[in-house]
Every structure is written in structure tokens, then in C-alpha cells.
C-alpha positions, 0 to 999 in steps of 0.5 A: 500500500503505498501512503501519500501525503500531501503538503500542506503549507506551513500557516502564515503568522504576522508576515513570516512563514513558520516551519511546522513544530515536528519537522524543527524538532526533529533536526535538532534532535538528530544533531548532537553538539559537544562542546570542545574541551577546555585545557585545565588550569593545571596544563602547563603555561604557554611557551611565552610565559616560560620564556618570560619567567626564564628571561627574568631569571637571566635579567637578575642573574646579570644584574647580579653580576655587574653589581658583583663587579662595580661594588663603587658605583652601586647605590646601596640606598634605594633611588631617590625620588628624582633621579640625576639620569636613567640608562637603557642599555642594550646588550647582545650576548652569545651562547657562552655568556660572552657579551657581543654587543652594547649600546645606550637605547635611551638616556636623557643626554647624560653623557657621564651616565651614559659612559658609566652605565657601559662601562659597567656592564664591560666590567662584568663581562663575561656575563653568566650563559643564558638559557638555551631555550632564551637564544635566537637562531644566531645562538644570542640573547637580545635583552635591556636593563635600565640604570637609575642614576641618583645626583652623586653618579651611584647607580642601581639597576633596575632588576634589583632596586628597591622602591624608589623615594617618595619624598625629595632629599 
């Protein structure tokens, strides 16, 4: 027996044609979504965030070094509230630690600072190696670190500084 069904079409509301209630209830039921999963807050971080942290580490490692080697010119108070210059150093280093390149990035034209923050930096060559994972495909780290200059020529870097003063001297 062979049944045939005639369509009927679907009943006019307010201008728009509407889709009969079984026909949209049976495509929604014959599709199942599952939503993606979402890593867990326990996966590791990402890559950047590694890299990050570890060039931290290298920062103060550094840091650390040319304190270690310039014991005259570091500023063992924190940095007064306005300070004498400050001194971005730009430094290349390679895969040993050895100190490839340095220049002043930024300064307020102190010319003194300038040649101390350099100076300095020369001194505590060579610097620790850095992390494997931190070098370019030249084998070398590419980082900054700022000097903070206070009125009598003393320094002290960023990385280790304590607070600067709230109050002018």
C-alpha cells in the first residue's frame, strides 16, 4: 500500500512563514553538539610565559653580576625620588655568556651616565650563559636593563632596586 501525503503549507503568522513544530524538532534532535574541551588550569603555561619567567631569571642573574663587579658605583640606598639620569642599555650576548654587543637605547643626554652605565656592564663581562631555550637562531640573547642614576653618579639597576623615594632629599 503505498501512503501519500500531501503538503500542506506551513500557516502564515504576522508576515513570516513558520516551519511546522515536528519537522524543527526533529533536526535538532538528530544533531548532537559537544562542546570542545577546555585545557585545565593545571596544563602547563604557554611557551611565552616560560620564556618570560626564564628571561627574568637571566635579567637578575646579570644584574647580579655587574653589581658583583662595580661594588663603587652601586647605590646601596634605594633611588631617590628624582633621579640625576636613567640608562637603557642594550646588550647582545652569545651562547657562552660572552657579551657581543652594547649600546645606550635611551638616556636623557647624560653623557657621564651614559659612559658609566657601559662601562659597567664591560666590567662584568663575561656575563653568566643564558638559557638555551632564551637564544635566537644566531645562538644570542637580545635583552635591556635600565640604570637609575641618583645626583652623586651611584647607580642601581633596575632588576634589583628597591622602591624608589617618595619624598625629595
Amino acid at each position: 500500500m503505498i501512503a501519500i501525503f500531501r503538503r500542506l503549507p506551513a500557516p502564515r503568522v504576522r508576515g513570516h512563514w513558520r516551519f511546522p513544530a515536528l519537522g524543527a524538532l526533529a533536526l535538532a534532535s538528530a544533531c548532537t553538539f559537544t562542546p570542545p574541551q577546555r585545557p585545565s588550569a593545571l596544563t602547563a603555561p604557554p611557551p611565552a610565559a616560560v620564556n618570560s619567567a626564564t628571561l627574568d631569571q637571566y635579567r637578575k642573574l646579570v644584574a647580579e653580576r655587574i653589581v658583583e663587579r662595580n661594588p663603587s658605583y652601586v647605590q646601596k640606598r634605594p633611588p631617590q625620588a628624582m633621579l640625576r639620569s636613567l640608562v637603557v642599555v642594550a646588550m647582545k650576548v652569545d651562547r657562552d655568556g660572552k657579551l657581543v654587543s652594547s649600546s645606550v637605547y635611551r638616556t636623557n643626554g647624560d653623557d657621564e651616565a651614559e659612559a658609566t652605565a657601559l662601562a659597567s656592564l664591560r666590567r662584568a663581562a663575561p656575563l653568566p650563559p643564558p638559557p638555551p631555550k632564551l637564544l635566537n637562531a644566531l645562538g644570542q640573547l637580545e635583552m635591556f636593563e635600565d640604570w637609575l642614576f641618583n645626583d652623586d653618579g651611584k647607580f642601581q639597576l633596575r632588576t634589583l632596586a628597591a622602591p624608589q623615594a617618595q619624598a625629595f632629599d
